[in-house]
C-alpha positions, -999 to 999 in steps of 0.1 A, spaced: 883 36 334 879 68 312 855 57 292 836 40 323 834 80 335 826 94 304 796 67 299 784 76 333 785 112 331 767 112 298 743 88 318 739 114 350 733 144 323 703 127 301 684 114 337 689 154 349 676 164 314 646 142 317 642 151 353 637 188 346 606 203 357 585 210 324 571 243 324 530 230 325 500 238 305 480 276 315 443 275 304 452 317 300 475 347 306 498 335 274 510 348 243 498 331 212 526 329 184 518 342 143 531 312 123 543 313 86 534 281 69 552 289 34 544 302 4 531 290 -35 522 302 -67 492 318 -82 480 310 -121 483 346 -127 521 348 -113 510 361 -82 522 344 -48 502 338 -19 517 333 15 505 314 40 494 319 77 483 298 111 488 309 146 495 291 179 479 305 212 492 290 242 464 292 264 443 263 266 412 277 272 413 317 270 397 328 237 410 362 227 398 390 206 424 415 191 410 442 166 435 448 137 461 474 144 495 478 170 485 451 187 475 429 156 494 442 125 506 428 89 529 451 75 532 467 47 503 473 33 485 465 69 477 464 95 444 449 83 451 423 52 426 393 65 440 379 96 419 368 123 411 390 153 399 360 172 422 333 182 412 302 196 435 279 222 461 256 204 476 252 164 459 266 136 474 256 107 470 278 73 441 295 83 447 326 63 468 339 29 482 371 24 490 374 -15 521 399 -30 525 404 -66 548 386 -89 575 408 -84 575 405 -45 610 398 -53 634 394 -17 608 416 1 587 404 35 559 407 49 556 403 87 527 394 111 532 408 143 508 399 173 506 414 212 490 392 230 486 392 274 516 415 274 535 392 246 551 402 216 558 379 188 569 387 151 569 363 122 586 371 89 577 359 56 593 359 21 597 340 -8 626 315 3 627 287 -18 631 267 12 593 278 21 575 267 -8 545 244 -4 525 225 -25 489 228 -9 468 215 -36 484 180 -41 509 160 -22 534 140 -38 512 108 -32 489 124 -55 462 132 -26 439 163 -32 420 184 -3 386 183 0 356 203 -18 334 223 2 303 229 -15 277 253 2 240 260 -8 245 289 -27 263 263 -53 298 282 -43 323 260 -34 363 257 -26 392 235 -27 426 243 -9 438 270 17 428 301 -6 393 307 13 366 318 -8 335 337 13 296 330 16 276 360 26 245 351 52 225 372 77 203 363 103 184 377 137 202 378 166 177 357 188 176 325 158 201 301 156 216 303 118 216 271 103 252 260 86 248 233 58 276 223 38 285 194 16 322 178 15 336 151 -14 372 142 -11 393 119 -30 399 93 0 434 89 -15 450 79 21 444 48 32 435 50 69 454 22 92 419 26 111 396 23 86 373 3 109 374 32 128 373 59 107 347 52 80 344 89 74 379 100 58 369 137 61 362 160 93 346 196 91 353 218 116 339 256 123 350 288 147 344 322 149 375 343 131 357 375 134 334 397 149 325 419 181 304 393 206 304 352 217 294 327 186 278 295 199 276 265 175 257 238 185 289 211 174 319 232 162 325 192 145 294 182 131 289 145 123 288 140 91 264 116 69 279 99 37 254 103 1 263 93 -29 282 114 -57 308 118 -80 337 119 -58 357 87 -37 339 102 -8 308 121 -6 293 133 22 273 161 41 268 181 76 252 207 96 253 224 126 243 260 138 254 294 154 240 315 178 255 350 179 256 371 208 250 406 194 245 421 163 269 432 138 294 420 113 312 384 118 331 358 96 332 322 104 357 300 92 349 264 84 379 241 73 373 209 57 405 178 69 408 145 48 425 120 65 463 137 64 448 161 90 450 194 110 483 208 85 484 181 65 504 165 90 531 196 85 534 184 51 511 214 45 489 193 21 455 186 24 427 212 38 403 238 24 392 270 38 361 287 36 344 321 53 309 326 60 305 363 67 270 370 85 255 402 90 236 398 123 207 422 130 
């Protein structure tokens, strides 16, 4: 009889746990949440550690200049984080790197967002160490090859200086070769293992791309995969911006939060 009460109490507490009124979705008004990926380890000794954010509104954009309300300290507030944070997960978007003997020190990110504050250390913990530029299955991220000839592979972002007029859209060509080491379940489906995806990460007015995902057209090269895409940006005003443009393989967005396989780049435009 005991356990018949005990089995139905149990019972009673996991249908009032499912029952609970889930707090729902608010397109803006929220806080959006620094995120510490982990850390890994430079050729020259140094460390970089690595950065994404979460913003929960699902459709507020936000701008927030570097300083109290946008701070990496020390040595901040400005070290490269974005000022510009877009709705959902970005993972790894951004590195802060500390010098060899960084030791037991942090660094923290601290954002203040609609009236929110959120902190996020980072350190050294062994527990935090990623492997960004190839997963235990032996899968690699993607190149990124612009015009120029300068390309990038992995989270470290390299940046591609452009300029344009304010009243043309700027074209944005790029090239992408991957390894296509994961097998996709869906490969019916997904012929093209790679996605390229670009926002705006800095600057002071509205950047329109005509396909923030541009379809992308498979060529022939050296690589498992080769392939290329464009799309374009119109800016709002003039000044300084900085795109970023991350290129996925198949493990996707994070790697799948084994924090394994993407690459970063930065355009940085000078708009007149």
């Amino acid at each position: 009889m005991m356990k018949l009460m005990l089995s139905l109490g149990v019972a009673a507490a996991m249908l009032s746990a499912q029952t609970l009124p889930v707090e729902p979705f608010h397109d803006r008004g929220q806080g959006v949440t620094p995120a510490y990926e982990g850390w890994f380890q430079n050729a020259d000794g140094s460390y970089s550690l690595s950065f994404g954010y979460f913003s929960r509104n699902q459709v507020q954009e936000l701008d927030v200049p570097p300083g109290p309300n946008n701070r990496i300290e020390p040595g901040g507030p400005d070290r490269g984080q974005p000022t510009h944070f877009i709705p959902g997960r970005q993972w790894g978007i951004f590195v802060v790197n500390v010098p060899k003997d960084f030791g037991k020190n942090k660094v923290t990110w601290t954002l203040i967002v609609n009236g929110q504050t959120a902190t996020i250390p980072a350190s050294l913990d062994p527990l935090w160490e990623i492997s960004p530029f190839k997963e235990a299955t032996g899968n690699t991220p993607p190149v990124l090859r612009f015009e120029t000839g300068a390309s990038n592979q992995g989270p470290t972002p390299i940046t591609v200086n452009m300029a344009t007029p304010v009243d043309r859209p700027m074209v944005l060509p790029l090239t992408i070769a991957d390894d296509a080491k994961l097998p996709s379940a869906n490969a019916r489906l997904r012929p093209i293992p790679v996605a390229i995806t670009w926002s705006k990460y800095r600057g002071p007015g509205i950047v329109t791309f005509a396909a923030t995902k541009p379809a992308i057209e498979k060529t022939t090269g050296d690589a498992a995969f080769n392939g290329k895409a464009s799309t374009t940006a119109m800016f709002s005003e003039p000044g300084e911006y900085l795109l970023r443009v991350v290129g996925n393989d198949l493990s996707g967005s994070g790697g799948g939060g084994y924090q394994c396989c993407w690459t970063n780049a930065f355009v940085k435009v000078s708009v007149k």
